[in-house]
C-alpha positions as CSV (number, residue, x, y, z in Angstrom):
1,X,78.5,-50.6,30.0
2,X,77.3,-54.3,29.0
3,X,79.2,-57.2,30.7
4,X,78.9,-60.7,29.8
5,X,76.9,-62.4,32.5
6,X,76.5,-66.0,31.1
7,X,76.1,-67.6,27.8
8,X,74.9,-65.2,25.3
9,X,73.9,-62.8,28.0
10,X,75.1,-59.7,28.6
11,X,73.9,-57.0,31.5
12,X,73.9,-53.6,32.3
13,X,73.2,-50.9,34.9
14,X,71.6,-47.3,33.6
15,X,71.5,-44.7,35.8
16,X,69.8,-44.1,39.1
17,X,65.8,-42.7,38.5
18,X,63.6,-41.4,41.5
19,X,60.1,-43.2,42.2
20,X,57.3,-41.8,44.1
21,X,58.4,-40.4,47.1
22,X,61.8,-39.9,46.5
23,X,62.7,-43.4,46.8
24,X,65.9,-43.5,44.5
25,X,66.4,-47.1,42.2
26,X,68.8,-48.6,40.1
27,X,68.6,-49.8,36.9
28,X,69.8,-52.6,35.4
29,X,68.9,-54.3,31.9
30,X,69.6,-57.4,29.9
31,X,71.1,-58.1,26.4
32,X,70.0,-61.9,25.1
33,X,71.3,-63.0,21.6
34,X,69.5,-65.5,19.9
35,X,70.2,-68.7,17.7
36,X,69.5,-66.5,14.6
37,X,71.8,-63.6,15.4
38,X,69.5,-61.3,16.7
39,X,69.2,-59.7,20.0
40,X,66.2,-59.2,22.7
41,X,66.6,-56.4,24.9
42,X,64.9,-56.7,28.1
43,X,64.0,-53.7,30.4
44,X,66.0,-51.2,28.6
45,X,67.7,-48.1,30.8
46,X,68.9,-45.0,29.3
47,X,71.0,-45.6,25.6
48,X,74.0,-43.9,26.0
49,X,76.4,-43.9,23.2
50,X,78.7,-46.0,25.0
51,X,75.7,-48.7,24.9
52,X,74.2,-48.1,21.3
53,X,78.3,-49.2,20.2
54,X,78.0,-51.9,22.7
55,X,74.8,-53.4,21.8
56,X,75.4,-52.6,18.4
57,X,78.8,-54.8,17.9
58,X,76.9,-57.8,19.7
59,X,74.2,-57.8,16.4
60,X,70.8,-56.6,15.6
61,X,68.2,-55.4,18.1
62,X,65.0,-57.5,16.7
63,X,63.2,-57.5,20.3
64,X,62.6,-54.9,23.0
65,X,60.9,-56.1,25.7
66,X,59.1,-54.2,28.4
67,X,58.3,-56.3,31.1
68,X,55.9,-54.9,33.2
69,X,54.0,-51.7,33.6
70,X,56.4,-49.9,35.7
71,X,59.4,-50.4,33.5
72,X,58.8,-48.6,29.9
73,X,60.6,-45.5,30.3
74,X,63.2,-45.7,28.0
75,X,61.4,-47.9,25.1
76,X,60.7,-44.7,22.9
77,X,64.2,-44.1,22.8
78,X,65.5,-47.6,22.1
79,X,62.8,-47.8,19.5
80,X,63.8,-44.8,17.9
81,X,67.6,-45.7,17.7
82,X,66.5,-49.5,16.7
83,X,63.3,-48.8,14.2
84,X,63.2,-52.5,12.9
85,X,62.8,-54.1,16.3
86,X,59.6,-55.5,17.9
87,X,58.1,-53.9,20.9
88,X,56.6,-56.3,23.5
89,X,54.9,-55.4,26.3
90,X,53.3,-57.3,29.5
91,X,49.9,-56.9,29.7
92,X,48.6,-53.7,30.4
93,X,51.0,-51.5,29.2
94,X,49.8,-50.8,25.8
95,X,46.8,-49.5,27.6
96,X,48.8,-47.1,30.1
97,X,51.3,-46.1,27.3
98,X,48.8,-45.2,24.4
99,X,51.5,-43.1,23.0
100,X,53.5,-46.4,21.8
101,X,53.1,-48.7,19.3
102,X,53.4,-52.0,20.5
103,X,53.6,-55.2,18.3
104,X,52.7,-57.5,20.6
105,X,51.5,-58.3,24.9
106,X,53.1,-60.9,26.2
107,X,52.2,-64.0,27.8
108,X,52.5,-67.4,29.3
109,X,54.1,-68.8,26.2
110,X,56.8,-67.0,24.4
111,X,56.5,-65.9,20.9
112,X,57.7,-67.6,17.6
113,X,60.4,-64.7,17.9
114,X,62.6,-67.1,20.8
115,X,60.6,-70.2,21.6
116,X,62.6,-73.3,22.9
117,X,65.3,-70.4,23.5
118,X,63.9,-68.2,26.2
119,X,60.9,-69.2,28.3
120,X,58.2,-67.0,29.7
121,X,55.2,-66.3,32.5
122,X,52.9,-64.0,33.6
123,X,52.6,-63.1,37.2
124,X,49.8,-61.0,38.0
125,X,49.9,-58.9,40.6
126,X,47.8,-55.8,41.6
127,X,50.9,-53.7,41.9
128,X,52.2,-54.7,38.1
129,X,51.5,-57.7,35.8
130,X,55.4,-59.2,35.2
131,X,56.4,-61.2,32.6
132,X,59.2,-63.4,34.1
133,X,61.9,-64.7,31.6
134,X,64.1,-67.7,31.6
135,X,67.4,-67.6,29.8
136,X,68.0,-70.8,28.8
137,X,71.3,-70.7,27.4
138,X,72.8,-69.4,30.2
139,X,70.3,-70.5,33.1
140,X,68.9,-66.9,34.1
141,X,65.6,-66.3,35.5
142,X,64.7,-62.6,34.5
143,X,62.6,-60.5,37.5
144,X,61.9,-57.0,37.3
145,X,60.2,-55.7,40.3
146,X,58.8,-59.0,41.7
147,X,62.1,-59.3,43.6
148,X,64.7,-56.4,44.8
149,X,67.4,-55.7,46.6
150,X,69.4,-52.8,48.2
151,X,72.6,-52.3,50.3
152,X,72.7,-51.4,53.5
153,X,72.5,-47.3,53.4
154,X,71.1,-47.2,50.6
155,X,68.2,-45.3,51.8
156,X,68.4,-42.8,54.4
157,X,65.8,-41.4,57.3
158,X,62.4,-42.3,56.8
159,X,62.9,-44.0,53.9
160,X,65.6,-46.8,55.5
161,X,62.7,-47.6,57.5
162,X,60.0,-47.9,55.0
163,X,62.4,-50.1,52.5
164,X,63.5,-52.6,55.9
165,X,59.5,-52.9,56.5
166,X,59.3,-53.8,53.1
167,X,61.3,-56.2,52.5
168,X,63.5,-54.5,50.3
169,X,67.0,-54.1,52.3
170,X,67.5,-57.7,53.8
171,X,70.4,-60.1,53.8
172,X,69.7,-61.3,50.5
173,X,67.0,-60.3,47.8
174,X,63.3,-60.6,48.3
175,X,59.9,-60.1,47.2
176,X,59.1,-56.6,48.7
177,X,56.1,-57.1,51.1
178,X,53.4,-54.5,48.7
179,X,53.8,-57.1,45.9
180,X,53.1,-60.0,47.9
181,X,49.9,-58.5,49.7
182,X,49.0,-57.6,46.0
183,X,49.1,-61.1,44.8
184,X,45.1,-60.9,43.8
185,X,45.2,-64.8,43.2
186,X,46.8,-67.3,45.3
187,X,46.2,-70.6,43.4
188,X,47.2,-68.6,40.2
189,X,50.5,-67.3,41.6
190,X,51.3,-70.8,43.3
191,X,50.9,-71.9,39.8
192,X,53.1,-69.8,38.2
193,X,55.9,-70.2,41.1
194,X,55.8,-74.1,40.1
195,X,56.4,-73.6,36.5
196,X,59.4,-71.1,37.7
197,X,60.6,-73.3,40.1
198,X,60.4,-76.4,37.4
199,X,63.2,-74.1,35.3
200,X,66.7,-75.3,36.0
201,X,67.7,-72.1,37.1
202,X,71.5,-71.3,37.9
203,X,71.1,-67.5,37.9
204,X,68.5,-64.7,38.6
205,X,68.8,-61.2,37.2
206,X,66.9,-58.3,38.3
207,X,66.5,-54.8,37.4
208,X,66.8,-54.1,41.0
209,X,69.7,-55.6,43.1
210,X,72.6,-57.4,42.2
211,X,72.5,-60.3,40.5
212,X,72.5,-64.1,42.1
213,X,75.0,-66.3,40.4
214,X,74.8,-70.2,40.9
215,X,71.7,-72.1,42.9
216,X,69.4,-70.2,41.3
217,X,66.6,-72.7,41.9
218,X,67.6,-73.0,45.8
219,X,67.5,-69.1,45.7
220,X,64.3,-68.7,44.2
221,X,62.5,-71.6,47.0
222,X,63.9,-69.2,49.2
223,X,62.6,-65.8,47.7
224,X,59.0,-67.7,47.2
225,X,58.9,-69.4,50.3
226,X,56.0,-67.4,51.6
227,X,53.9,-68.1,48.9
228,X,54.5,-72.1,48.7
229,X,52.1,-73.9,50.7
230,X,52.7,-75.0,54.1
């Protein structure tokens, strides 16, 4: 069900999928309408009808963003229910997913589609290229699996062990410790972190964890902090 989240921002959790090796995630994904009336969805889950009404009432789907290579599953679906929106991808993708038509990759400057309304990155990595957003309107930095979160119990046995080694189950949300030891270039990433950090960023949405609501930019120093220079 989509919630308003900030200024012409609505969110949304999908159901739970299973990743390699059991490990179980939620889902969550975000609804951005535009000056024109439009919407961009980013990292779509699972279009229920419940959703389809939802996103529906809010206006048009013109964009349908998948944000890095992990997160595509449901774009053949969205596409299929929304045929006149765009498909954008983060680099890579297309490449993995041959059997989707992409209109465009992504990159470090967004698209004549919501410049001056939505800002945009690349961080490479040598787990997944992301494209992180920023939300103007409503002050909301976008990350998909650059930084997670999960409660306490979410993961059981060996599993609880792996996800506290990695980062994943702390006190408040991280970078996961495989994506920072995948960081391929340092100078690049430190790069990109300034631009991010630059944003005047109230909130941060991700498609794993719940959501951080007011000192976004304070939040993010944290999240990064390992990556800033010393």
């Amino acid at each position: 069900m989509l919630q308003q989240f900030g200024d012409e921002i609505w969110i949304a959790e999908g159901a739970d999928i299973e990743a390699i090796m059991g490990f179980r995630y939620p889902l969550r994904m975000a609804v951005m309408r535009l000056a024109d009336g439009g919407l961009l969805v980013w990292s779509p889950v699972g279009l229920t009808d419940t959703l389809h009404a939802q996103v529906n009432a809010l206006g048009p789907v013109r964009h349908i963003v998948a944000p890095n290579t992990l997160h595509h599953l449901y774009i053949p679906e969205w596409k299929n229910a929304f045929p006149e929106a765009k498909l954008h991808a983060a680099p890579g993708l297309p490449e993995k997913r041959k059997d989707i038509a992409f209109d465009e990759i992504l990159g470090d400057a967004p698209p004549p589609g919501w410049v001056g309304e939505i800002d945009q990155l690349v961080m490479k990595n040598a787990i997944a290229d992301e494209v992180v957003f920023f939300h103007v309107k409503s002050g909301t930095v976008l990350f998909t699996d650059l930084i997670q979160h999960f409660p306490r119990g979410w993961f059981r046995g060996w599993r609880a062990i792996v996800a506290k080694l990695d980062l994943m189950t702390g006190p408040e949300p991280a970078v996961p410790r495989k994506f920072r030891l995948a960081v391929r270039d340092r100078p690049a990433a430190r790069a990109a972190l300034a631009r991010i950090l630059a944003w005047p960023a109230q909130n941060v949405v991700m498609a794993h964890g719940t959501p951080v609501t007011g000192e976004g930019r304070a939040f993010l120093g944290r999240a990064f902090r390992w990556l800033q220079p010393s």
